[in-house]
C-alpha positions in Angstrom: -25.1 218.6 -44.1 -21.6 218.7 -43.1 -19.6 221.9 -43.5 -18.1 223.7 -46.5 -14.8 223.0 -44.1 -15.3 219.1 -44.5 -15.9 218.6 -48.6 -12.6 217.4 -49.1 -12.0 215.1 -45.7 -15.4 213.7 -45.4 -17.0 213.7 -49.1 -18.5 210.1 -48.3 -20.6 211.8 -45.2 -21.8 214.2 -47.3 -22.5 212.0 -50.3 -24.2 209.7 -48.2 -26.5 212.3 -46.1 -27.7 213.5 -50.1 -28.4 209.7 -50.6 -30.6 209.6 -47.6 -32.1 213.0 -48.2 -33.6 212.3 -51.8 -34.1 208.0 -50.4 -31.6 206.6 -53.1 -34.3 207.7 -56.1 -32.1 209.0 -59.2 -31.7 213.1 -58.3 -29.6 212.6 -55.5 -26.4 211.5 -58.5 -27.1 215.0 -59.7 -27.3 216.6 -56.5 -23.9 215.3 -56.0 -22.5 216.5 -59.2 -23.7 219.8 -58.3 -22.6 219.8 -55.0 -19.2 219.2 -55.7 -18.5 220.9 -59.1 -19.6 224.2 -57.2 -17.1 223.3 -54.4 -14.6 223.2 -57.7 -15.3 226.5 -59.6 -13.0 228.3 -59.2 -8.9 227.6 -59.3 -8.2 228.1 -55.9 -10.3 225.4 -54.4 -9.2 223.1 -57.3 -5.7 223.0 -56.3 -6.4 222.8 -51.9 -7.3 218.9 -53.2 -4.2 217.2 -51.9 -3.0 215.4 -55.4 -1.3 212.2 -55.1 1.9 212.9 -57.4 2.8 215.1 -54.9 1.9 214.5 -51.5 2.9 210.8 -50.5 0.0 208.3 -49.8 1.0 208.0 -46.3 0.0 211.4 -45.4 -3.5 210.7 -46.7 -6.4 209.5 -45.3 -8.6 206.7 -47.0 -12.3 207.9 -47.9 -10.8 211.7 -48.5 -10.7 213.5 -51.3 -7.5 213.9 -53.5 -6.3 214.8 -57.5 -4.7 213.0 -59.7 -2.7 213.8 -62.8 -2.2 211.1 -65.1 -2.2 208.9 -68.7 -4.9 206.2 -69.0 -2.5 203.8 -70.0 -5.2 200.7 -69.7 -8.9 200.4 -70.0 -9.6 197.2 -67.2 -13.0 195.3 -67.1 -16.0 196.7 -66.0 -16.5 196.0 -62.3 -20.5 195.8 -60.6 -21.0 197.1 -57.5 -24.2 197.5 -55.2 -25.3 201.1 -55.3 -27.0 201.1 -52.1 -28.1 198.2 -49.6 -30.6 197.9 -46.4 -28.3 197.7 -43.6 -29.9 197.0 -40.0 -28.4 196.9 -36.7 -29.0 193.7 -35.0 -28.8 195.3 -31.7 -31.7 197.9 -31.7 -32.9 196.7 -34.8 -33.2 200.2 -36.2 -32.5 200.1 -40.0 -31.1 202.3 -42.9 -30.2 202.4 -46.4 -26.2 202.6 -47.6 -25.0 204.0 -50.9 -22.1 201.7 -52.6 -21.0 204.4 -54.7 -17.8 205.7 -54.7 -16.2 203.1 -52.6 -15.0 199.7 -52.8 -16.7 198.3 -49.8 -19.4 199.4 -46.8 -18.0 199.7 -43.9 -19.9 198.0 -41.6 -20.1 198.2 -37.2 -19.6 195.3 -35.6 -23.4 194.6 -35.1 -24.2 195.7 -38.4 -25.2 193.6 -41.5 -26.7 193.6 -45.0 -30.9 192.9 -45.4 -30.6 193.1 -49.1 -28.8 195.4 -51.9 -31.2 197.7 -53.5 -29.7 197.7 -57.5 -26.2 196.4 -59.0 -24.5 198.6 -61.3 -21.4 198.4 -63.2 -18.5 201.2 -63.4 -16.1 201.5 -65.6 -12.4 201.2 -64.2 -9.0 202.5 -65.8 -5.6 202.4 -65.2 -3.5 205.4 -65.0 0.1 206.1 -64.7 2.1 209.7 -64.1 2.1 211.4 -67.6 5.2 209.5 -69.3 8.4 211.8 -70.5 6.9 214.4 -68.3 10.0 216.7 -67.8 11.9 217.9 -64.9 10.9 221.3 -64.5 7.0 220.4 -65.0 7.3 218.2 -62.1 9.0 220.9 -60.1 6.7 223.2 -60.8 3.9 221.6 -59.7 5.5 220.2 -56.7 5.8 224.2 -55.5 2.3 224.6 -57.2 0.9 221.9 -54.8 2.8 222.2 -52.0 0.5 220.7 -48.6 0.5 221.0 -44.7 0.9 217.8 -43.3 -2.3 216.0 -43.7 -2.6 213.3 -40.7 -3.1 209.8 -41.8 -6.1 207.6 -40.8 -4.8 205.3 -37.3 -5.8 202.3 -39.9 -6.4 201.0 -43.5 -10.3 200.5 -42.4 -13.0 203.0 -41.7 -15.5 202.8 -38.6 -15.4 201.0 -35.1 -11.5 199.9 -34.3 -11.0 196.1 -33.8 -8.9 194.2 -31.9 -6.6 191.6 -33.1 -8.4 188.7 -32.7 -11.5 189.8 -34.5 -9.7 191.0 -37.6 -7.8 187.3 -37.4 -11.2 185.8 -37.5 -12.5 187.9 -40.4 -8.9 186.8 -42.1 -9.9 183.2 -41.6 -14.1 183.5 -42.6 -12.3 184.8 -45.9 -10.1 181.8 -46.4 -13.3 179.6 -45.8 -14.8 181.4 -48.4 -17.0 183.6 -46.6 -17.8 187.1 -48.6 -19.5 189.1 -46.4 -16.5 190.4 -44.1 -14.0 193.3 -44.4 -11.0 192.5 -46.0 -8.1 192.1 -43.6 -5.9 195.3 -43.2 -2.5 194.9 -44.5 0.5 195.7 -42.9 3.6 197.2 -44.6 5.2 193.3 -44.5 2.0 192.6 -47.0 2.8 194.8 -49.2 6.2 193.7 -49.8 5.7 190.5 -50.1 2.9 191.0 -52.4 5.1 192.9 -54.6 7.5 190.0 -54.4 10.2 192.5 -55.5 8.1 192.8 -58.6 7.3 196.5 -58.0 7.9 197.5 -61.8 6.1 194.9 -63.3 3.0 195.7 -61.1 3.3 199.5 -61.8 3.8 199.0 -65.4 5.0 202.6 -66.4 5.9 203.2 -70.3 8.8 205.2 -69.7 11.3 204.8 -66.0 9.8 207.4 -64.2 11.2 209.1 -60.1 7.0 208.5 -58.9 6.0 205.4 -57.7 2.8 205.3 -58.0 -0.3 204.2 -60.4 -3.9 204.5 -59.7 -7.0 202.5 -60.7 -9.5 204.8 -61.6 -13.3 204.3 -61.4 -15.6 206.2 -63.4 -19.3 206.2 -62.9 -20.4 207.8 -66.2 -21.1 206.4 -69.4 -18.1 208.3 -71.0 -15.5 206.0 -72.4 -12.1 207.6 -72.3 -9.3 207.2 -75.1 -6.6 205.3 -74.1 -3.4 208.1 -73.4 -5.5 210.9 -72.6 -4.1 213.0 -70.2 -6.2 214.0 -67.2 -6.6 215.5 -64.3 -9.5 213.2 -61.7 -10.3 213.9 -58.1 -12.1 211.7 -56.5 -12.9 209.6 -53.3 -9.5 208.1 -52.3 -9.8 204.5 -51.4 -7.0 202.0 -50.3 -8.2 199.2 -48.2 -8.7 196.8 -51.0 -6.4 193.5 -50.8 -4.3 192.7 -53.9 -4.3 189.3 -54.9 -1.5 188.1 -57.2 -1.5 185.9 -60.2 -1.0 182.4 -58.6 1.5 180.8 -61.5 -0.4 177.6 -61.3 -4.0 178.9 -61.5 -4.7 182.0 -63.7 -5.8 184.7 -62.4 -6.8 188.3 -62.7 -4.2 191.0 -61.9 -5.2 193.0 -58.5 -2.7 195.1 -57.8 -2.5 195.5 -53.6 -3.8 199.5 -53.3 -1.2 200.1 -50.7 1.0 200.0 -54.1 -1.7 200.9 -56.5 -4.6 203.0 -54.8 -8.2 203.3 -55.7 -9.9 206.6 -56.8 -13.7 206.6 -57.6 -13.9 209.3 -59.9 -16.3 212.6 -59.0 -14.4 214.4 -61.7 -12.1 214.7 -64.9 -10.3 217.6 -66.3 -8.7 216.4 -69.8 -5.9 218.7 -70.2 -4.7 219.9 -73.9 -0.9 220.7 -71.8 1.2 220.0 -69.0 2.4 223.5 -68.5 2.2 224.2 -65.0 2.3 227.9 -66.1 -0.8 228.4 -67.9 -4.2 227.2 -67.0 -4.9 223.4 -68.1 -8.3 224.3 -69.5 -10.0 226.9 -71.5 -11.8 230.0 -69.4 -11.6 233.7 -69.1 -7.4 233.5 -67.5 -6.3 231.1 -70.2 -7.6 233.8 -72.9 -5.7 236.4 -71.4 -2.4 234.0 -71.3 -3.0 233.2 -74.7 -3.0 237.1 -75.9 -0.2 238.2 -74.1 2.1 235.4 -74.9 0.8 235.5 -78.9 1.7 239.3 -78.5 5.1 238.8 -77.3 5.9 236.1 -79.9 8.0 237.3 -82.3 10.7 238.4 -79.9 10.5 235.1 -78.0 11.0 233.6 -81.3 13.7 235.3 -82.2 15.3 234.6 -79.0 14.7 230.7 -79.7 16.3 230.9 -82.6 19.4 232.8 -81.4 19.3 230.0 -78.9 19.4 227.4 -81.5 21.2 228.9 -84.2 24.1 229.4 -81.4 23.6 225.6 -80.4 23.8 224.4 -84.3 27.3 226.7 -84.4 25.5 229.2 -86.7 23.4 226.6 -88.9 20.1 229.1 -89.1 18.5 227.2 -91.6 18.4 224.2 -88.7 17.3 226.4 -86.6 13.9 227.6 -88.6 13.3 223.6 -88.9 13.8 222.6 -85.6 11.5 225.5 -84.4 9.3 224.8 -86.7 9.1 221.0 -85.7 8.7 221.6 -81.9 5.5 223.2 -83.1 3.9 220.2 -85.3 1.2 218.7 -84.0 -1.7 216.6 -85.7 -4.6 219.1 -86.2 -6.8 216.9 -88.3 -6.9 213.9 -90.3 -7.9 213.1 -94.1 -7.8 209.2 -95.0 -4.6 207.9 -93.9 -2.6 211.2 -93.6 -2.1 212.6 -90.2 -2.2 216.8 -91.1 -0.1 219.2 -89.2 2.9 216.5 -88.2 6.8 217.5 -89.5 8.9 214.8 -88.1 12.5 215.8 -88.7 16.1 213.9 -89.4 19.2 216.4 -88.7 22.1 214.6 -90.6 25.9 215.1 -90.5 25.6 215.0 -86.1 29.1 214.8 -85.3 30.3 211.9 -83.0 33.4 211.7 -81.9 34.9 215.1 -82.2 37.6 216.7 -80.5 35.5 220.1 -80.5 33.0 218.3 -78.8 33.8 217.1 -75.1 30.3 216.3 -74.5 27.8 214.2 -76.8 25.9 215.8 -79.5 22.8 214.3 -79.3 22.3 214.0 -75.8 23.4 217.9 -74.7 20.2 218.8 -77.4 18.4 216.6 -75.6 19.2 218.0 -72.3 18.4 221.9 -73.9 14.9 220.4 -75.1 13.7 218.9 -72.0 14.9 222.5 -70.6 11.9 223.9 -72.7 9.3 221.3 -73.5 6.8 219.8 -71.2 7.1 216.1 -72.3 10.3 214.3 -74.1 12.2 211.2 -74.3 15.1 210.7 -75.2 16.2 207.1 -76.8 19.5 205.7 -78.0 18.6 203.8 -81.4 21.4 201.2 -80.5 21.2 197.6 -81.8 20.6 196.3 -78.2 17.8 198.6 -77.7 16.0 197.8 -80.9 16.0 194.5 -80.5 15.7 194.1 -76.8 13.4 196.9 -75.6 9.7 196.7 -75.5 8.5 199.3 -77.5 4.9 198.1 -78.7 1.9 197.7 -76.1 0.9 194.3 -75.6 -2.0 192.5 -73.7 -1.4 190.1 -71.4 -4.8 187.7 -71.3 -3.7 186.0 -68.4 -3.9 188.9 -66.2 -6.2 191.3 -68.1 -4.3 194.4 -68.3 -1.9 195.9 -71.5 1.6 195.4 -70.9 2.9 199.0 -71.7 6.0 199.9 -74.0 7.8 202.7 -74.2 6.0 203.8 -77.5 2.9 204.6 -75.2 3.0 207.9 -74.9 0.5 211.0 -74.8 0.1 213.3 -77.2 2.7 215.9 -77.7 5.5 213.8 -76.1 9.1 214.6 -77.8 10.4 211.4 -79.2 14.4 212.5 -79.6 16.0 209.5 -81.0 20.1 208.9 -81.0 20.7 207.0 -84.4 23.9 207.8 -83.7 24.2 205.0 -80.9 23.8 202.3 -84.1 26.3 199.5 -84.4 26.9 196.7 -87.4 24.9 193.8 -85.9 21.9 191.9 -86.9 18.9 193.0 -86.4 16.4 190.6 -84.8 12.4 190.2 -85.3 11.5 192.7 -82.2 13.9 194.5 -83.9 12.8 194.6 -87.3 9.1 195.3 -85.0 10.2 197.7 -83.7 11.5 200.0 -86.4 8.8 199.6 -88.0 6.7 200.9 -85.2 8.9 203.7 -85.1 8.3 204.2 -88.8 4.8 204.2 -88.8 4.4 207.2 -85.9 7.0 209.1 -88.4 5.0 208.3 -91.4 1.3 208.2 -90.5 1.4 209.1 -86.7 -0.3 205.3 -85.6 1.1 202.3 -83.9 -0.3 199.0 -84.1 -0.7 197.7 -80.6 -0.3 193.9 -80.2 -2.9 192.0 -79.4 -1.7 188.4 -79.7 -4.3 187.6 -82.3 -4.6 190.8 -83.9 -2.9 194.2 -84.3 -5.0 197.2 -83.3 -4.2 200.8 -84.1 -3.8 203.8 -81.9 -3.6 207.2 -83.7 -0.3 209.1 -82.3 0.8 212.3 -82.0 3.9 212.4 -80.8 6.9 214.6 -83.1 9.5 212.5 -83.9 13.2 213.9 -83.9 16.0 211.5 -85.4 19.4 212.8 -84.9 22.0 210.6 -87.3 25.4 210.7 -89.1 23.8 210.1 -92.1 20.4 209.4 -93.0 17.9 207.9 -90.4 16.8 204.1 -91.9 13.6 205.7 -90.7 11.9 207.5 -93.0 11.2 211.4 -91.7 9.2 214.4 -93.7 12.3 216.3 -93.5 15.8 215.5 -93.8 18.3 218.2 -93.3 22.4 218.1 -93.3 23.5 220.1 -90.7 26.4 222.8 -91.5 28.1 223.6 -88.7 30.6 225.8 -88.0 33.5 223.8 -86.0 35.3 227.0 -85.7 32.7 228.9 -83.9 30.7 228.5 -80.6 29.9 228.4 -77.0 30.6 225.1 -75.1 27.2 223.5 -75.2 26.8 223.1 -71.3 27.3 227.3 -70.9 24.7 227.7 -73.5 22.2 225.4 -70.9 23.6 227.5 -68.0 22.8 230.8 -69.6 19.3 229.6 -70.6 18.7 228.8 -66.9 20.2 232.0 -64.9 17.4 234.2 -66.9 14.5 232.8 -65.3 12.2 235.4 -66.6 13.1 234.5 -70.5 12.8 230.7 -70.0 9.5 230.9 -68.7 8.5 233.2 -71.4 10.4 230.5 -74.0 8.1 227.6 -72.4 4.6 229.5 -72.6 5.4 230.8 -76.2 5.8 227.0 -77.3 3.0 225.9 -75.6 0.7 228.4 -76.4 1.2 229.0 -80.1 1.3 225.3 -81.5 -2.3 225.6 -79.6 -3.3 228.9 -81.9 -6.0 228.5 -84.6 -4.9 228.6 -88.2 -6.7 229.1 -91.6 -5.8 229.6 -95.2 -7.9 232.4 -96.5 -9.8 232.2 -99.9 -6.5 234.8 -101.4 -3.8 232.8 -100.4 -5.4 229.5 -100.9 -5.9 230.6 -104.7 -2.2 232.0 -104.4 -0.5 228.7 -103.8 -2.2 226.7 -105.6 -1.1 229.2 -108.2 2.1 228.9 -107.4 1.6 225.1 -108.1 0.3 224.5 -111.1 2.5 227.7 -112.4 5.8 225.4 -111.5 4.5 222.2 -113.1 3.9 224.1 -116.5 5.8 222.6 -119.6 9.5 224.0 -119.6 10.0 224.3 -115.6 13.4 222.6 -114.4 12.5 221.7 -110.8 8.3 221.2 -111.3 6.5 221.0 -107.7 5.9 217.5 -106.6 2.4 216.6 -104.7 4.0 215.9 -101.7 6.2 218.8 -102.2 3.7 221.1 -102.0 1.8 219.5 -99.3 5.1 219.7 -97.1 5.3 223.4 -98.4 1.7 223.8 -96.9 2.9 222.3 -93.3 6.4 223.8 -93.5 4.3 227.5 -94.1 1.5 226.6 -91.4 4.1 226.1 -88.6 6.5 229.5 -89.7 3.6 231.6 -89.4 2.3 229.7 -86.1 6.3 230.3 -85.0 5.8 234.3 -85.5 2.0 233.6 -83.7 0.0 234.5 -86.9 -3.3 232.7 -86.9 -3.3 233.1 -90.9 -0.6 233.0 -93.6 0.6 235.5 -95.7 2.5 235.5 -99.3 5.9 236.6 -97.7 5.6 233.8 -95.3 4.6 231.4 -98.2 7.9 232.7 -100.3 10.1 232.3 -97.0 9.2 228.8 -96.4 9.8 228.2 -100.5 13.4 229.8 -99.9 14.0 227.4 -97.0 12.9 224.4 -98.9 15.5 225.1 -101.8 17.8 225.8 -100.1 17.0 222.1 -98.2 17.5 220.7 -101.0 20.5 221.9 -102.5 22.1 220.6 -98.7 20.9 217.0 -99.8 22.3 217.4 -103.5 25.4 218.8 -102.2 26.1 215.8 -99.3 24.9 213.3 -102.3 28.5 214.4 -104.7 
């Protein structure tokens, strides 16, 4: 068997000497499972994998191992493939049997060819894009994280025996005569672009713009189907000799992307991640326990740090402050009919636009402080030509097979900040009309209804919704909250960024704390569950001026959930019940006051 040294150059060698070992009968899938989830164990050897988001696909040979980190933003056909053939040389007549699995083709010598394929199977094949909204600093990170010595590229596109010119040319023509049984002819650089055609976005078809250029069609050889915007981590064998075909205009056609644009990775394993943080471990284990304690120890002073921060940034408006704290950690923790539990999307009112005390604008300088401190956001100007113009809602394309993304596909926990204050007078239009609505229902229920030409077909969301707007949003949030800021007071917004990034040491801990504690467990105890319910029924007696509405009290549950979570208690307490009570009423009196 080849060396420990050669698992991540040569894992076809080594998957194919375990094929011939156990004759192709069914242990030798397990034996490979084995083989390579040991190589995997532990953290260290996880991350030597080259990953392609950041080392480019030059510097990478086909047939090697590599990572992956991505959004299954499509789920494509199923695809068969021969899991193992008879080959025999036609020289010496000798013969051997081939696995097919995990690669696209065999890679046949020149006197080589196929007696008969053993079994046809089918894999499963997705298509992933870089995790959409994913900010800045995660992407740095993990560049420094996964920083590689020059890997030498393979001398060509094809594995085994080199050919000359006029060989390949012949292959090239066999394959326009219709011949199936050749290698596909290598493509040169010219190929590629004018596959592309100058169409290089449409092919990669990413949600969101994103600085990577690259996609991946994932295969996966299990019978585990995986949820459309997923996040995940796959390594796996890399493969990009494959020829892209286009859609001909004149004669439908399934999409093939060319895998000089869009490689291949035949998947040996998955890693779903719950975060992006490149500072904590992606998955559960003995280090992530000990993150999680020290940063739940720490968090009350990072939380009173974050709200400093904020409090400073809302020109003393602490009330905002608790809320928007308190929203960055809403997530949906469970679900009950049509309600989505856990979610607090929020509307801050009264932003100002056009102020001389502001040189800079409002909505987009919290934007920039967000993205400073969150893993994934995006931000998006509600303006008239953007809700009418923009594709928002997912939508398959039969023609080619695949689901034309929209920038509404996005991964859970992806901060949706959106600028209502970018509205003009106008008209709006049907995608427009769509398209609020779209927005409405992730702010409402947490689902979007994908369109399927013939049918809608719903995707559960979780994605916290942030609507910043003079008055308020024509969206309809959880919370709505007038902002009272202090025009007299306050540091210009773009020192307050500054200061948060010359102490490196506090914005890490600021970034841990939020990713860790909206991860933290929470129950209501038998006392405190008795308590507010209590506290319920007491204020809808007969004779109460202000008697506690249903949904009232079920925000009060959420609003109470994510205070204590914001001081990392896993349980809630009466003081924290009161506290989130106080903050409500005084809510409220904002709205009656900004009403007169």
């Amino acid at each position: 068997m080849p060396s420990l040294d050669n698992w991540i150059e040569t894992p076809q060698e080594i998957i194919q000497k375990i094929y011939e070992k156990h004759g192709g009968s069914s242990p030798w899938e397990k034996e490979v499972d084995d083989y390579f989830t040991s190589r995997m164990e532990n953290v260290e050897a996880w991350i030597s994998i080259p990953s392609l988001n950041e080392v480019p696909i030059k510097d990478l040979r086909h047939g090697q191992l590599v990572r992956f980190r991505g959004m299954f933003q499509d789920q494509l056909g199923p695809e068969m493939y021969g899991s193992g053939a008879l080959i025999k040389n036609t020289s010496s007549g000798s013969q051997k049997n081939i696995t097919g699995k995990f690669k696209d083709e065999l890679s046949l010598g020149l006197d080589e060819e196929v007696i008969h394929w053993n079994s046809t199977e089918s894999r499963s094949c997705y298509y992933c894009v870089p995790v959409p909204g994913e900010t800045p600093w995660v992407k740095q990170i993990f560049r420094e994280k996964n920083k590689f010595p020059g890997v030498q590229p393979s001398r060509s596109l094809l594995i085994g025996k080199k050919r000359t010119f006029e060989e390949e040319q012949d292959d090239c023509e066999m394959m326009e005569e219709g011949e199936s049984n050749k290698r596909p002819c290598p493509r040169t650089s010219n190929d590629v672009a004018n596959a592309t055609n100058g169409n290089l976005e449409k092919i990669l078809n990413f949600p969101l713009p994103s600085s990577e250029s690259i996609g991946c069609i994932v295969k996966i050889y299990s019978d585990d189907e995986i949820p459309l915007n997923d996040v995940m981590e796959v390594v796996g064998v890399l493969s990009f000799n494959t020829p892209g075909v286009l859609v001909d205009d004149e004669e439908p056609e399934e999409f093939q992307p060319p895998s000089s644009v869009v490689p291949r990775i035949h998947c040996i394993r998955t890693q779903k991640w719950e975060h992006n943080n490149p500072y904590l471990p992606s998955h559960g284990g003995q280090k992530w326990v000990e993150d999680t304690t020290a940063v739940t120890a720490s968090s009350t002073s990072v939380r009173d740090e974050l709200h400093g921060l904020f409090t400073e940034f809302f020109l003393g408006d602490s009330l905002a402050a608790d809320y928007l704290l308190c929203h960055l950690l809403s997530r949906v923790y469970s679900r009950k009919d049509t309600l989505a539990l856990g979610k607090l999307s929020l509307n801050l009112t009264n932003i100002p636009v056009d102020s001389v005390v502001f040189q800079e604008s409002y909505p987009r300088v919290l934007f920039s402080l967000l993205e400073r401190l969150v893993t994934k956001a995006h931000y998006l100007p509600m303006s008239l030509e953007n809700l009418n113009t923009l594709r928002m809602i997912p939508k398959k394309d039969y023609q080619e097979n695949r689901l034309i993304a929209g920038c509404l596909q996005l991964s859970s926990q992806t901060h949706l900040v959106l600028d209502e204050t970018a509205m003009t007078e106008g008209q709006l239009v049907a995608d427009g009309v769509r398209n609020v609505t779209a927005i409405g229902n992730i702010t409402s229920w947490q689902k979007i209804e994908y369109d399927f030409n013939y049918h809608q077909v719903e995707f559960h969301t979780d994605i916290p919704v942030l609507i910043l707007s003079e008055r308020r949003s024509i969206v309809a949030t959880d919370v709505n909250l007038p902002l009272r800021l202090n025009l007299q007071r306050g540091t210009p917004f773009s020192d307050l960024v500054n200061k948060l990034e010359n102490d490196a040491e506090l914005l890490v801990r600021m970034r841990n704390y939020l990713t860790v504690v909206r991860l933290l467990s929470f129950k209501l105890d038998d006392t405190m569950q008795e308590a507010v319910q209590r506290d319920f029924i007491q204020s809808r007696a007969p004779g109460q001026t202000n008697p506690m509405s249903t949904e009232d009290f079920h925000l009060l549950l959420v609003l109470s959930r994510l205070l204590a979570l914001t001081y990392g208690k896993s349980e809630l307490n009466f003081d924290l019940w009161q506290r989130a009570k106080s903050m409500e009423a005084e809510r409220k009196n904002r709205l009656l006051h900004s009403r007169r």
